[in-house]
N, C-alpha and C positions, 0 to 999 in steps of 0.2 A: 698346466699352469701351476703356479706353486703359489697357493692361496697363502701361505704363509708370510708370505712377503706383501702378498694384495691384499691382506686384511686389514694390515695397520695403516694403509694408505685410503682405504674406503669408510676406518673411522674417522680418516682427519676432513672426507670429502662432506660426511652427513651433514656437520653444524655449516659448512658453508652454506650446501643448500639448501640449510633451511631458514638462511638469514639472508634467501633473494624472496622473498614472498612478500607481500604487502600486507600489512595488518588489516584485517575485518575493520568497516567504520564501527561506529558503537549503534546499540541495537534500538531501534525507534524506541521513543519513551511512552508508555501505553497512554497514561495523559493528556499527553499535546496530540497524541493519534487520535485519543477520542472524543477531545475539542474537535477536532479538524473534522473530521468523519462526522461530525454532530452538526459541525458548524455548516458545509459541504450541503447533507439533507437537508437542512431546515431554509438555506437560501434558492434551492428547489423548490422547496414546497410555497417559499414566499410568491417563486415567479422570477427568482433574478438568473442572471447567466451561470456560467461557469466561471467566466472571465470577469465578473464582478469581483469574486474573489480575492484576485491578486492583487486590488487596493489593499487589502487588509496589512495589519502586522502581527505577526506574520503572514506574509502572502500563501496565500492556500491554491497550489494549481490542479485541476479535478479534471481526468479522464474519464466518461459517463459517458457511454454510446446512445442512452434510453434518453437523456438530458438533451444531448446534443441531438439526437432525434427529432426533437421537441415534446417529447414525453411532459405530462404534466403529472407532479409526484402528488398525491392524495394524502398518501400516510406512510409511516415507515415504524420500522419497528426492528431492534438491534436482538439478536438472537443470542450471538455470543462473538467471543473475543478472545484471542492469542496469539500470542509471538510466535512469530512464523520464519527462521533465521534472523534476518536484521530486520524484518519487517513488524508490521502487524495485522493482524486479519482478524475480518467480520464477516459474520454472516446476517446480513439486512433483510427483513420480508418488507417491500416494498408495493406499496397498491398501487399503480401508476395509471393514468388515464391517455387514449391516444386517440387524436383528435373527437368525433362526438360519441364514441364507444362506451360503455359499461367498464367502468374500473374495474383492474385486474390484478391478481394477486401472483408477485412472484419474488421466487428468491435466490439472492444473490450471493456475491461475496465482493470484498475489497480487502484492497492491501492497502498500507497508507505505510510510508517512510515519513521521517521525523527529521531528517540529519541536516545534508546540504538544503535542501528547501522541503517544506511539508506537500506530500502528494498524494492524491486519496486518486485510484485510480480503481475503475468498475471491470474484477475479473472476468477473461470468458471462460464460459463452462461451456 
């Protein structure tokens, strides 16, 4: 093969393809994640749904398996917080009650997107 001839042809190929990719959306705004995240636990701990939420404005939609369980959240507590690619993540200590049991202490994480609609949605570990 005579690279001499294929080199100048593989730099004209580079910038094509690297102008089929689709741009990264922009990256949650840590803000409105930790409205959303804040707003998410505190309408648990009131007693409302998940689906309560999505009246709001912005509509806030919440993936919570413990929630959706019917977990009754006690108390919560945000540990910490970081962008995690376009995302954002928390790690929560949550005290959750389940049905006439002894509250229990455990912890979590979430991710929450900002962009197209806000989503707080409970990692599995």
């Amino acid at each position: 093969m005579n690279w001499y001839r294929t080199f100048p042809l593989l730099l004209l190929l580079i910038p094509l393809a690297g102008g089929c990719s689709t741009p990264l959306p922009p990256a949650a705004n840590p803000g409105q994640a930790q409205a959303a995240l804040k707003s998410a636990l505190e309408a648990w701990q009131k007693g409302e749904t998940p689906e309560s939420l999505q009246s709001r404005s912005p509509a806030i939609h919440v993936n919570d398996s413990g929630w959706e369980a019917g977990e009754r959240l006690v108390n919560y507590e945000i540990q910490s917080e970081q962008a995690s690619g376009q995302s954002w993540k928390a790690r929560v200590l949550l005290t959750v009650q389940r049905g006439g049991n002894a509250p229990l202490q455990q912890q979590v994480s979430y991710t929450v997107d900002t962009n197209q609609a806000v989503v707080v949605v409970r990692d599995f570990e």
